[in-house]
MIKOL-251171 format. One record per residue (C-alpha): z, x, y. Coordinates in Angstrom, 3 decimals, padded with zeros to 6 digits. Example, Ala and Ser with C-alpha at 12.3 -4.5 7.8 and 13.67 -1.06 7.14 Angstrom:
// MIKOL-251171
+----------+----------+----------+
!        z !        x !        y !
+----------+----------+----------+
!  007.800 !  012.300 ! -004.500 !
!  007.140 !  013.670 ! -001.060 !
+----------+----------+----------+
// end
This chain:
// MIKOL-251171
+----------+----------+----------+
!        z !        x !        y !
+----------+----------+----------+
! -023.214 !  038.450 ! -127.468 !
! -023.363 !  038.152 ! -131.192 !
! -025.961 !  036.015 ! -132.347 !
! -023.907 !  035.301 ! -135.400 !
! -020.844 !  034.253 ! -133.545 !
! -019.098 !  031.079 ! -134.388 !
! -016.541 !  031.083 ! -131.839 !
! -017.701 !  027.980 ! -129.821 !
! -016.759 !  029.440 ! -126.751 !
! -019.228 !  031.538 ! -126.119 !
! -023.027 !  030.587 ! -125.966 !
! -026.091 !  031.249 ! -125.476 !
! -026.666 !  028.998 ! -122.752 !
! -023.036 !  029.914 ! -121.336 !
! -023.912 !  034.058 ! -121.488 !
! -027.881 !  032.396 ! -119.932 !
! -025.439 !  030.587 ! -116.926 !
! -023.362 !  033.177 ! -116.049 !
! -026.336 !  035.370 ! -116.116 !
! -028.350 !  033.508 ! -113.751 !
! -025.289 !  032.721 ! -111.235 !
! -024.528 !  036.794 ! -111.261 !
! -028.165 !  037.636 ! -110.226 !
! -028.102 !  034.954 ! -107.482 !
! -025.000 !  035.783 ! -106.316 !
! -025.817 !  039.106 ! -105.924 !
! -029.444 !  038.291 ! -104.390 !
! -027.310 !  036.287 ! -101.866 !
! -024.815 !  038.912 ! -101.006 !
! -027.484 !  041.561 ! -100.775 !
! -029.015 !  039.770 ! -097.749 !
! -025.234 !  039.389 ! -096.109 !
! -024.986 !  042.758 ! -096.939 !
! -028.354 !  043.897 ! -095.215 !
! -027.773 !  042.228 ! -092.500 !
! -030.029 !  039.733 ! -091.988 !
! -027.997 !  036.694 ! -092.429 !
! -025.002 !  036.319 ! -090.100 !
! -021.652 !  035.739 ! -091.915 !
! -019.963 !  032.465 ! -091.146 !
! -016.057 !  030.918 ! -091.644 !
! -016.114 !  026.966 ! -091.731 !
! -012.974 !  025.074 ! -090.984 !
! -011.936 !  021.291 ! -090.772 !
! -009.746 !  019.940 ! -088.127 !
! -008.364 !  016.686 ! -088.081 !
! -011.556 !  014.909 ! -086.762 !
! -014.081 !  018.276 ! -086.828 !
! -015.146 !  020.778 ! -088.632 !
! -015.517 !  024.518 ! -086.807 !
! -018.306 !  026.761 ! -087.793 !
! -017.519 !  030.371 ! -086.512 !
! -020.252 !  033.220 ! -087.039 !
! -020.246 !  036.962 ! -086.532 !
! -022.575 !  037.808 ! -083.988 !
! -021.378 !  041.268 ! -082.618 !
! -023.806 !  042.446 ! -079.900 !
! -026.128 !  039.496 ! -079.571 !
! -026.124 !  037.413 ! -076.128 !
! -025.640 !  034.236 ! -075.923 !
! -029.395 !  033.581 ! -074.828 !
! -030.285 !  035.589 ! -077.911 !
! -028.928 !  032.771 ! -079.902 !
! -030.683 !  029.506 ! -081.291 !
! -028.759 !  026.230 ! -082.385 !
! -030.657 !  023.544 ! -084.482 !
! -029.298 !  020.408 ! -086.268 !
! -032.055 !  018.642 ! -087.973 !
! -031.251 !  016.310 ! -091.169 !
! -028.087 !  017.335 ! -092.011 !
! -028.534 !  020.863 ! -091.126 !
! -027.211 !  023.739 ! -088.830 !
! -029.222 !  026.337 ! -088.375 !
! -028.221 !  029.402 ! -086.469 !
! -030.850 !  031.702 ! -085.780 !
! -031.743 !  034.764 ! -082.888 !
! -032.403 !  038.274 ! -082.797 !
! -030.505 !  041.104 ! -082.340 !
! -032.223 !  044.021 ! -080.018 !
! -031.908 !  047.020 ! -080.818 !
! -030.151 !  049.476 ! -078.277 !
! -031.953 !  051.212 ! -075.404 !
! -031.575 !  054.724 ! -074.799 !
! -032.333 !  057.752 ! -076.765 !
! -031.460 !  057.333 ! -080.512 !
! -031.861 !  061.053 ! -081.389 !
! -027.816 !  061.406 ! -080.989 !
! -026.925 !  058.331 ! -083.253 !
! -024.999 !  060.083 ! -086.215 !
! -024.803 !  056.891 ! -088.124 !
! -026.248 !  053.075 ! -087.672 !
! -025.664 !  050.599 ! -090.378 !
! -026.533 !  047.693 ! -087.904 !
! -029.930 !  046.168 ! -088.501 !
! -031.781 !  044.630 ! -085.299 !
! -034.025 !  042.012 ! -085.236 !
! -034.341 !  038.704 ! -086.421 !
! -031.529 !  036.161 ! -088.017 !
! -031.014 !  032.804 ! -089.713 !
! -028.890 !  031.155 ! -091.612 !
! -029.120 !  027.266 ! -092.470 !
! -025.487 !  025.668 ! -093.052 !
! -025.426 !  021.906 ! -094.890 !
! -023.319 !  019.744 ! -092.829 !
+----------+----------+----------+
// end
């Protein structure tokens, strides 16, 4: 940004905000890219919304539901696989614990 700029559009508190919403962003998709945090797809029907999440390999007693003031959170673990691992070419699953908190 120019400092001397008079084109109104741009700012320094507009270059500050999109600075700040890039390195969040990219904080947030870091952890949904680690892992760690269990990706979601909301929906509304006509009298309920559907909250679908991607948990590949985790059993069903594995998995934790809480709603608690306004809330859903979705939390577990995933274990990691028995056997021996010395054949595994390639794992990009992580194992362990998960939560994610949805606003209702």
């Amino acid at each position: 940004m120019n400092a001397n700029s008079t084109n109104p559009r741009f700012s320094l508190f507009d270059e500050l905000d999109r600075g700040l919403n890039h390195l969040v962003s990219e904080v947030l998709n870091q952890d949904v890219r680690k892992g760690n945090v269990p990706l979601l797809t909301v929906f509304e029907l006509d009298n309920a919304y559907v909250v679908e999440c991607d948990l590949p390999g985790v059993k069903l007693e594995d998995i934790s539901l809480l709603v608690e003031d306004g809330v859903l959170q979705i939390s577990g673990e995933r274990a990691a696989p028995d056997g021996d691992e010395t054949h595994v070419t390639l794992d990009e699953r992580t194992y362990g614990m998960f939560s994610r908190k949805l606003k209702l």
